[in-house]
C-alpha positions as CSV (number, residue, x, y, z in Angstrom):
1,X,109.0,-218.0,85.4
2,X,111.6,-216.0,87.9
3,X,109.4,-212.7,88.6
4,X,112.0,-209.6,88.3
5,X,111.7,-207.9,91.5
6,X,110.9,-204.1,90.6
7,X,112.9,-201.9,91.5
8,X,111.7,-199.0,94.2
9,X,112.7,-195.5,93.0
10,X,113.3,-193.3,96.1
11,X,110.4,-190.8,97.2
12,X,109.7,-188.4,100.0
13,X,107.0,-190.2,102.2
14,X,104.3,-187.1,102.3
15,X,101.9,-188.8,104.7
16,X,103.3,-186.6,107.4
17,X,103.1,-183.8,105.3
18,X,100.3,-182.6,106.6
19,X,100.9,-183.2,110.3
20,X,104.0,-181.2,109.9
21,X,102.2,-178.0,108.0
22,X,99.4,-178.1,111.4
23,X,102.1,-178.0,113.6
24,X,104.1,-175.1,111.9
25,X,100.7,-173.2,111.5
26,X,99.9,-174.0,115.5
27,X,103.3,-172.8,116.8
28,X,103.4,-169.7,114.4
29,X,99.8,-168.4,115.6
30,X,100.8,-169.1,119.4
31,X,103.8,-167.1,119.1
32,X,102.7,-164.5,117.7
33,X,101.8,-160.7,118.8
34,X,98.6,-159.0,118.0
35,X,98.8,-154.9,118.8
36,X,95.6,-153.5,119.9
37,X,95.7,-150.3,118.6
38,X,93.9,-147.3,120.6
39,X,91.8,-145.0,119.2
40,X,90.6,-141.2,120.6
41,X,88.5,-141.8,123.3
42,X,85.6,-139.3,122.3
43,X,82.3,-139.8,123.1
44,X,80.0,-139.0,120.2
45,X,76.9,-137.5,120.8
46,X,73.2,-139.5,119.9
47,X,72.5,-140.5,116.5
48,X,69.8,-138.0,115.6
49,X,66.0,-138.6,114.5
50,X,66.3,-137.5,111.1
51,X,65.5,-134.2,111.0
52,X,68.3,-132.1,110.2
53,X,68.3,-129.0,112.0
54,X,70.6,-126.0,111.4
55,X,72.2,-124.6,114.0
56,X,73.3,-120.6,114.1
57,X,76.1,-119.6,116.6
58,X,76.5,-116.4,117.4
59,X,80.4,-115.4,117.3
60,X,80.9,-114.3,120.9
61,X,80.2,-118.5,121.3
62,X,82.8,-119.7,119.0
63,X,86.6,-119.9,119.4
64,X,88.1,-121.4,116.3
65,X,91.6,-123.0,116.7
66,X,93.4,-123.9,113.8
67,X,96.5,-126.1,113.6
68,X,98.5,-125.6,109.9
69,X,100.7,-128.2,108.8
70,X,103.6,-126.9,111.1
71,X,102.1,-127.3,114.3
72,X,101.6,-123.7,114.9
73,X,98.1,-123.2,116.7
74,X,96.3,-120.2,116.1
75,X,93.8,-118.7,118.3
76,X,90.6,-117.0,116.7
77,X,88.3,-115.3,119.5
78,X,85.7,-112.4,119.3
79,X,87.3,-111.1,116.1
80,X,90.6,-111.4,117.8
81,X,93.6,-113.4,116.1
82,X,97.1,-114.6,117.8
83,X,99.3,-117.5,118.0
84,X,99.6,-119.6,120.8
85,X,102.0,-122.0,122.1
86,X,101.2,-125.7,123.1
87,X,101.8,-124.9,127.0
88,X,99.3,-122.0,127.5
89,X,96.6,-123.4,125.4
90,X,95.0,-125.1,128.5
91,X,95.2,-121.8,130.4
92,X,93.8,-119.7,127.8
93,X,91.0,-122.4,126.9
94,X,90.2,-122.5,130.7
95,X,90.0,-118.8,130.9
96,X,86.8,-118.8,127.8
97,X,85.1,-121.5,128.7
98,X,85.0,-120.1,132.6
99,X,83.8,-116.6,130.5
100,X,80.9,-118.4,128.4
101,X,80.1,-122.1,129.3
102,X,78.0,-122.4,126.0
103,X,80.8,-121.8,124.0
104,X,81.9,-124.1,121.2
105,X,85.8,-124.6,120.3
106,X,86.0,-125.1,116.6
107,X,89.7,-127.1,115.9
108,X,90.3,-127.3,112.4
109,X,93.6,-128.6,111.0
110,X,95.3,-128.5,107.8
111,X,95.4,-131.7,105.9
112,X,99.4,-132.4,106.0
113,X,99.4,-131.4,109.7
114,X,100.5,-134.3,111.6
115,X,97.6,-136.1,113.3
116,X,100.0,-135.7,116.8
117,X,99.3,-132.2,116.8
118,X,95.5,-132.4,116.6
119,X,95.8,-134.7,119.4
120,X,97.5,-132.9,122.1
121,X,95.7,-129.8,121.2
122,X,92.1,-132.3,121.8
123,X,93.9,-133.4,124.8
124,X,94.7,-129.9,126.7
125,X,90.9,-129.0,125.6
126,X,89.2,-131.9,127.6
127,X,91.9,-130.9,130.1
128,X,90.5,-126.9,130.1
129,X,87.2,-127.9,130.4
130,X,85.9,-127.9,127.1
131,X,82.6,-130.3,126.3
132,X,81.3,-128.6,123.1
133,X,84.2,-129.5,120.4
134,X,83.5,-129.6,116.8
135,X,86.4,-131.7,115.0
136,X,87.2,-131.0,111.1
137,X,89.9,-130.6,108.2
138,X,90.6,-128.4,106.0
């Protein structure tokens, strides 16, 4: 009538498991760094009522720029064609708009340009002056 004692296998207590999985979750999410990442500040014209209206420019009211996949920026105004470097952009911007305040500024870039050089060319046209800017790819 002796009762054999039974014998305890050795386990791993997970009672505390739990604890220890909130704490690892807390200190991970504390420490860590969320980027806030910038985008273009533009400011996008009204959302329209619906009616889609065409617009015709004339040509002496639009400069197309266009950036190719090098970063070389041509110049297209009033028929005429030429290649211009980064640092006299600005000037030569400045310079059309001053001529013809309704002009538009076309930038177009080619699709394996880098999206740096679309940037800085955006950021010496706000610079010169330009409001009307029409943004597309090619």
């Amino acid at each position: 009538m002796l009762r054999r004692k039974r014998k305890d296998l050795g386990g791993i207590p997970t009672a505390s498991m739990s604890d220890v999985a909130f704490l690892l979750l807390v200190f991970f999410l504390s420490t860590t760094k969320f980027d806030i990442k910038k985008g273009l500040g533009i400011i996008l014209p009204a959302v329209s009522d619906g009616t889609q209206k065409k617009v015709k420019l004339k040509d002496e009211n639009l400069t197309k720029i266009w950036i190719d996949k090098d970063g070389n920026i041509t110049l297209i105004s009033g028929g005429n064609e030429q290649i211009v470097p980064m640092n006299e952009l600005q000037k030569m911007i400045n310079q059309i708009v001053k001529n013809n305040p309704d002009m538009v500024i076309s930038l177009k870039t080619d699709r394996k340009s880098k999206y740096q050089y679309m940037v800085k060319v955006l950021d010496k046209l706000q610079a010169a002056g330009a409001e009307k800017i029409s943004l597309s790819t090619n």
